[in-house]
N, C-alpha and C positions, 0 to 999 in steps of 0.2 A: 370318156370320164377321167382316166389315165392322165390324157395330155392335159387336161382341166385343171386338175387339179397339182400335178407338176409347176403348170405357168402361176396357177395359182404362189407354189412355194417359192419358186424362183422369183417373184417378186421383188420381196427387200431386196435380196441381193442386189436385182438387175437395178435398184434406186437406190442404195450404197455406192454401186461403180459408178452410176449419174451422179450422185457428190460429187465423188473424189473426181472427176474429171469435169466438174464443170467450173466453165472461166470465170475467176475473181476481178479480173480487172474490172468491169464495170462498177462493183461492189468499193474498191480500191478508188476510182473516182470522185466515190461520193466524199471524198475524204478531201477539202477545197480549202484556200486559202480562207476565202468568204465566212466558212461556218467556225473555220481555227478560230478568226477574229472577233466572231460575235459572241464569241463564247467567255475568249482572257479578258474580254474589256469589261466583262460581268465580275470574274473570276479575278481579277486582279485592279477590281475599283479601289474608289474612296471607300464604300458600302461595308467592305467584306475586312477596312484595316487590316492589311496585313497578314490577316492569320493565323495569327499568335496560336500557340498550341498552351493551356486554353483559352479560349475568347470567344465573345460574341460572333466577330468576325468570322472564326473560323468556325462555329455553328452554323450561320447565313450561309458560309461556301457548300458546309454539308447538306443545307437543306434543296440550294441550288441541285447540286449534283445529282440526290438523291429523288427529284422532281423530274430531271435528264431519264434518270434510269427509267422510273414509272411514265415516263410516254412513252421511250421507246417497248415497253411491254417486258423488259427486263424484272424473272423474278428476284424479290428478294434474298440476299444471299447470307441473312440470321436468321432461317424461319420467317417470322410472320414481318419482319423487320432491314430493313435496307443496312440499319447501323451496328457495327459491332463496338460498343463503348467499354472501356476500360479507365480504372479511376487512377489518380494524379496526387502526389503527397507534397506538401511545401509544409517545413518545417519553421519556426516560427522563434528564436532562441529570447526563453524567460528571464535568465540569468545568469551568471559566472562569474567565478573566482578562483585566484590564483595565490597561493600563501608557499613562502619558502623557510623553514626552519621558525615558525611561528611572524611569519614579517609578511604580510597582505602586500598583494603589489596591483593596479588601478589598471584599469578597463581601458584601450588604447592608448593612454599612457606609456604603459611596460608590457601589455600583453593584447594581445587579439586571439578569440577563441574562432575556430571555424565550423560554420555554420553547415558548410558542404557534408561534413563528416560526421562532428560528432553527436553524440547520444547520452539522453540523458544520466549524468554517475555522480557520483560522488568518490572518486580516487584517493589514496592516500599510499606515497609508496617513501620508505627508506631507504633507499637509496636510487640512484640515477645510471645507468650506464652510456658513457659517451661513447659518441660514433664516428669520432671527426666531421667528415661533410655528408660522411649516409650514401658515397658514390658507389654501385656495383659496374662496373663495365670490362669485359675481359678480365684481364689480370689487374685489375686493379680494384680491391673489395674492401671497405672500410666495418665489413664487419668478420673480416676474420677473425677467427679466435675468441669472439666475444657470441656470449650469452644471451639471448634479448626477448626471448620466449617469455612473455606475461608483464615485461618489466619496464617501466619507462626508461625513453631512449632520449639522446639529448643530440642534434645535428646541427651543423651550421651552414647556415644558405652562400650559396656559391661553389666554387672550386679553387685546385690550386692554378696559382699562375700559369704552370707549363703543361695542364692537364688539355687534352684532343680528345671530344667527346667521340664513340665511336658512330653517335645518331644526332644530327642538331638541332635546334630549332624544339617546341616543344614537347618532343621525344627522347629529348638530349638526357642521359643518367646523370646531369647535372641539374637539370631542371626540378625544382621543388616536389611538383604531382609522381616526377618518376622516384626520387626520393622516398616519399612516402609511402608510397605502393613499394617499393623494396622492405621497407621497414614493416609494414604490414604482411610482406610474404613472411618474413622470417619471427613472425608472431608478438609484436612490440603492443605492449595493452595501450600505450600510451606515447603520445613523440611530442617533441619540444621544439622546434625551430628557431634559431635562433639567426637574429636577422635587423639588419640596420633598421635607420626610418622613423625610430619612435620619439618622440611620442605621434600617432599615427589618426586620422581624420576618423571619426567613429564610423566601423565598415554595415554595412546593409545587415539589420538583427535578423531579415524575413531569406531565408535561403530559397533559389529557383524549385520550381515544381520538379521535380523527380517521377518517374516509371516505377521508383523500385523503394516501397516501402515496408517488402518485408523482405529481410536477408536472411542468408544461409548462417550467415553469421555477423555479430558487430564488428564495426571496422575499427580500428584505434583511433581513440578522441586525439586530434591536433591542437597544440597552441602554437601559435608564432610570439615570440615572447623578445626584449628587447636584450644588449649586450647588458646592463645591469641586473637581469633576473640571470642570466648565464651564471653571472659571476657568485650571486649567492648560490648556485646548487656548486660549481666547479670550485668556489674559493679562490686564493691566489693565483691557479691554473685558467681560471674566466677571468683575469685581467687583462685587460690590454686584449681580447679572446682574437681579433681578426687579424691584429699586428702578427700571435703568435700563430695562428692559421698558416703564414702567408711562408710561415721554415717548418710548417709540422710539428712547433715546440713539444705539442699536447700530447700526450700520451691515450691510447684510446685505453679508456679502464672503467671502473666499477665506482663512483661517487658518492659519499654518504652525504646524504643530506633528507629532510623530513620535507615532503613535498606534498600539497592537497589542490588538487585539482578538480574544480566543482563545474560542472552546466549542465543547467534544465530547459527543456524545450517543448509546443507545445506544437500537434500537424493538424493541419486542416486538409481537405480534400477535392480535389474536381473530378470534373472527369473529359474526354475528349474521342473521337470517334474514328473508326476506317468505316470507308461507305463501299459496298460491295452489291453488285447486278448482275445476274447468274441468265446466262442465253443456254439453257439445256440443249445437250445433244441429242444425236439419235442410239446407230448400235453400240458409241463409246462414250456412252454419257458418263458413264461411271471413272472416268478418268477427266484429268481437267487441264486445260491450259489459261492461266495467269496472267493478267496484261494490266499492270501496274503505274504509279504514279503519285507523288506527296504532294498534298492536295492546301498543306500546312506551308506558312513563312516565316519570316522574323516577329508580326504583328506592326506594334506602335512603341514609337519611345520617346518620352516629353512630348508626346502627340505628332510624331512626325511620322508617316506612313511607308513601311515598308512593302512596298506594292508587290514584288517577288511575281514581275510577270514571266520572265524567262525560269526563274527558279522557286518555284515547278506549277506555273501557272502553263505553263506550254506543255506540260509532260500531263499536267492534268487535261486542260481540255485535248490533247491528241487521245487522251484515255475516252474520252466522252465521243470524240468523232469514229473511233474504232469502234465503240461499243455500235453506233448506231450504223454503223456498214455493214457488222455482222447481224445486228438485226433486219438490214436490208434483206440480204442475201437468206436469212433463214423465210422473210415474209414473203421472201419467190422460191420458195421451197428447197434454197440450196445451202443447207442450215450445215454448221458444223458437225462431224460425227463426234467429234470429244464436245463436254461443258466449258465452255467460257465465261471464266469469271472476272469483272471489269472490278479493280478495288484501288480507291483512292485510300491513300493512309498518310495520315497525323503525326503529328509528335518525328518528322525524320532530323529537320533543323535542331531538333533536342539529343537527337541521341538515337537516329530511326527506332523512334518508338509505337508507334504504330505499327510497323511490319515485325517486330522483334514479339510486340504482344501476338499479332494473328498467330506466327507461326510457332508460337508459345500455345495457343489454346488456337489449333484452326481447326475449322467452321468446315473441309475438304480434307479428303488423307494427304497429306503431304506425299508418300508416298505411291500414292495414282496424280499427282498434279506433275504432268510430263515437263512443263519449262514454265519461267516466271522473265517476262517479256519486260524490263522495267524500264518507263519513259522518266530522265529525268535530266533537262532544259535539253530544248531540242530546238529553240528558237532563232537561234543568235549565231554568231558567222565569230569565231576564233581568229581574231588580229594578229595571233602570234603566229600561225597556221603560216610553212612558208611554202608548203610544196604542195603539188595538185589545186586542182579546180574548187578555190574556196568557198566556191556559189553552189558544189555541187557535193557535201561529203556528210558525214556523220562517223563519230567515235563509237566503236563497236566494242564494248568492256566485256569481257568475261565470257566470251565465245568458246575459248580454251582448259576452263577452268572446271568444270564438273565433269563433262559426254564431250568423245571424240564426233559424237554424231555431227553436234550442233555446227560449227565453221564450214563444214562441205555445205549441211543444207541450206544455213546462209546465204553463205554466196552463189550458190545457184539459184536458187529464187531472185536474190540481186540481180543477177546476171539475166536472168530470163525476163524480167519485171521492170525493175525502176532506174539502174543502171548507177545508182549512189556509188562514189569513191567509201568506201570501207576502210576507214583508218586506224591500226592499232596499236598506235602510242599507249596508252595507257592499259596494256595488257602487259607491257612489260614489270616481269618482276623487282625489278627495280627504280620504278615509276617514283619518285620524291612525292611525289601529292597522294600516292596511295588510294587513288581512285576507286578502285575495286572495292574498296573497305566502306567507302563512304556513301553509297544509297541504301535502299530498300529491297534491292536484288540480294545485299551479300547476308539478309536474316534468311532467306529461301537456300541461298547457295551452304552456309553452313549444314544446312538439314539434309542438303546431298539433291535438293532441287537444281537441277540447270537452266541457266539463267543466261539472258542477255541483257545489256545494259547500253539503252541507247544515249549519249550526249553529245553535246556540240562544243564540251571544252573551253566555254566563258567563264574564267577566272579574273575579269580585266577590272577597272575603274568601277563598273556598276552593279560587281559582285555582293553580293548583300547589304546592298546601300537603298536608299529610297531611288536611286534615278533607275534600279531595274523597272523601266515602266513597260504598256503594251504599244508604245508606238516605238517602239524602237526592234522591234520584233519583226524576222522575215519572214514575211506567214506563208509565201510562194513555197521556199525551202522549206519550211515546216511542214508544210503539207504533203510536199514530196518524202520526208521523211517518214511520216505517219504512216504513207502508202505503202512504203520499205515495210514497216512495221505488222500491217494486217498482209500483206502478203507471207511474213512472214510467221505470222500466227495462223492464219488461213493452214499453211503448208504442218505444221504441228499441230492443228487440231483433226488435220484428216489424212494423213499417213498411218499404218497400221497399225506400227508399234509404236511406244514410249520411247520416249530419246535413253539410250544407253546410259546408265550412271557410272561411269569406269577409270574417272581421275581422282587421285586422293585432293581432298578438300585441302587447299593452301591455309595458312593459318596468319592472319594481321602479324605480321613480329615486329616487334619495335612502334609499334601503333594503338 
């Protein structure tokens, strides 16, 4: 009776160790060129336009996916509900006006209100403070010495002649968005831009849908206004204003003048979805591993379709063929011991908003979700790529960046399994495109989740154009990278422990 019940307890165990040692490749297999392709040609039709975050389009994709998940027997991963949806604000501007010392001055005529920023006020300020151009970079700070806490600011678009941004392009401290955002750290209620071009084509009243319609706080209302409204707040110091830009004539100071600055707005709302299929563990189910992909594109514009098959129609269905390999593998009882959660998300082409809301409000502790595995374009063969076997590789992002764990187990699973060229160009810290920053991985990496981020580095001619179509996709290599991918997940869902979190989180700078 002893030994009975002993074998009896030793059971789980002895079917815990048969997990973790049993072989994934057959499961890894299932994972074919064949099912990659049947899938993006759905996933990146006419049907599905584009994608748009929101759209019909990209409803259709969710309802697709979310069909995916319910055959393979994947639960729901919101409760009773496949979708986690989160609402959407597009601001809608009523009206504006701009008056200098009692003198109205006309709606792109002399002035453009911006639609991105501001909120509904009614301003009235006495005086103005100038800023010269508004540049902070190093030693060079156009708001030294001046005040600008609550007070309208007055800058002017561009720089000086012999000014070397210390970041270019549009990160550059010369750039307008960085401008602004300096003006806004340093508490400006209100900024003035001033800027050639006027009188100017009447710009779009309806501003893009936004994620973020309730703030910490309001941002300061922007007008870009033309060299004529300059000149009524500065006086004879805004004459001639960019001839005398061009020797610094201007003195940066304190300007009286009576200034009312009016815009009213009105928001409408949508809403758009992440679709999440949860493959429950066994004895670690209570801890989870993450395998990701934006399931969202550009959509349609003037009715021209943004097909977005490599970006992220490949990142999404490799999400949909891993889902159903580990559901192979658990339907022959060789189930993962952590939870697997499959989550397509939305809104990344905006601004990854979709993964920014999960891990804002998620659905799993972030802190038991061991790694966020994220696919995103995984299709396409890098032209510029000049070294190693370019039939055989994949861009490994953010291996280094959270848990020294993650790079060793990597590559030995690589190493043992699929034999991919691992290439980590854009782990460098000083990577220009700034790769790391740009998926769905770095809203998980923030939160101190470790993450990988698989890509193949297509930045070429058919980058967010219509011609990303699904025949131009290598589904052989896709597939082989998939395989990278579930082996790779396989080995973190049934290892003991949680991958180590033990790197300080790098921070976007200059981005």
């Amino acid at each position: 009776m002893k030994i009975f019940f002993l074998s009896i307890l030793l059971l789980p165990v002895l079917s815990i160790q048969a997990q973790k040692k049993a072989n994934p490749v057959s499961f890894a297999k299932t994972i074919t060129p064949e099912d990659l392709k049947k899938h993006l040609y759905t996933i990146a039709s006419k049907e599905m336009e584009g994608r748009g975050t929101p759209s019909p389009g990209l409803d259709r994709a969710a309802g697709y996916i979310e069909n995916h998940f319910r055959s393979l027997g994947l639960l729901p991963g919101n409760k009773n509900s496949y979708l986690q949806t989160y609402p959407l604000y597009k601001d809608s501007m009523l009206s504006s006006a701009l008056k200098v010392n009692d003198v109205s001055f006309e709606l792109n005529k002399d002035y453009q209100p911006s639609a991105m920023f501001n909120y509904t006020a009614d301003m009235r300020f006495s005086e103005a403070v100038f800023a010269g151009y508004g540049i902070v970079d190093g030693p060079m700070d156009d708001y030294k010495d001046l005040d600008v806490q609550g007070k309208l600011i007055v800058i002017v678009d561009g720089a000086p002649a012999d000014y070397k941004p210390s970041v270019t392009g549009f990160r550059s401290p010369a750039f307008w968005y960085t401008k602004y955002g300096n003006a806004q750290k340093r508490g400006a209620a209100a900024i003035i831009l001033v800027a050639s071009g006027f009188p100017r084509k009447a710009a779009p009243i309806n501003n893009q849908y936004s994620l973020y319609g309730y703030k910490k706080e309001l941002p300061a209302n922007l007008f870009t206004v033309s060299p004529a409204v300059a000149e009524s707040i500065l006086g004879s110091d805004g004459k001639n204003l960019f001839d005398k830009m061009k020797t610094s004539a201007i003195a940066k100071k304190v300007y009286p003048a009576n200034v009312d600055l009016s815009y009213s707005k009105a928001t409408s709302m949508a809403y758009a979805s992440n679709v999440l299929g949860v493959l429950e563990g066994t004895d670690l189910k209570d801890e989870y591993v993450f395998i990701t992909g934006h399931y969202d594109h550009l959509g349609k514009k003037d009715s021209v379709i943004y097909y977005g098959a490599d970006d992220d129609g490949s990142g999404t269905t490799t999400v949909l063929e891993l889902a159903a390999a580990f559901a192979k593998a658990k339907a022959a009882g060789k189930g993962p011991r952590r939870t697997m959660v499959f989550m397509t998300v939305s809104g990344e082409e905006k601004g990854l908003w979709g993964s920014e809301y999960y891990t804002d409000h998620p659905l799993f502790p972030l802190d038991k979700t061991t790694v966020d595995l994220n696919v995103d374009m995984v299709g396409r063969i890098d032209d510029t790529r000049k070294h190693g076997d370019s039939t055989n590789y994949v861009y490994v992002v953010g291996d280094d960046k959270v848990s020294t764990d993650l790079k060793t187990i990597s590559e030995a699973v690589n190493k043992k399994y699929t034999k991919v060229e691992l290439d980590y160009k854009f782990n460098d810290p000083k990577d220009p495109e700034k790769i790391y920053f740009r998926s769905d991985h770095y809203n998980f990496a923030k939160h101190g989740v470790p993450i990988i981020f698989y890509y193949d580095g297509m930045l070429d001619a058919d980058y967010h154009q219509p011609t990303d179509t699904p025949d131009k996709i290598n589904y052989k290599l896709m597939a082989k990278r998939g395989q990278l991918i579930f082996h790779t997940a396989w080995e973190m869902a049934n290892r003991d422990a949680m991958l180590k979190r033990d790197i300080p989180l790098e921070a976007p700078k200059g981005f």
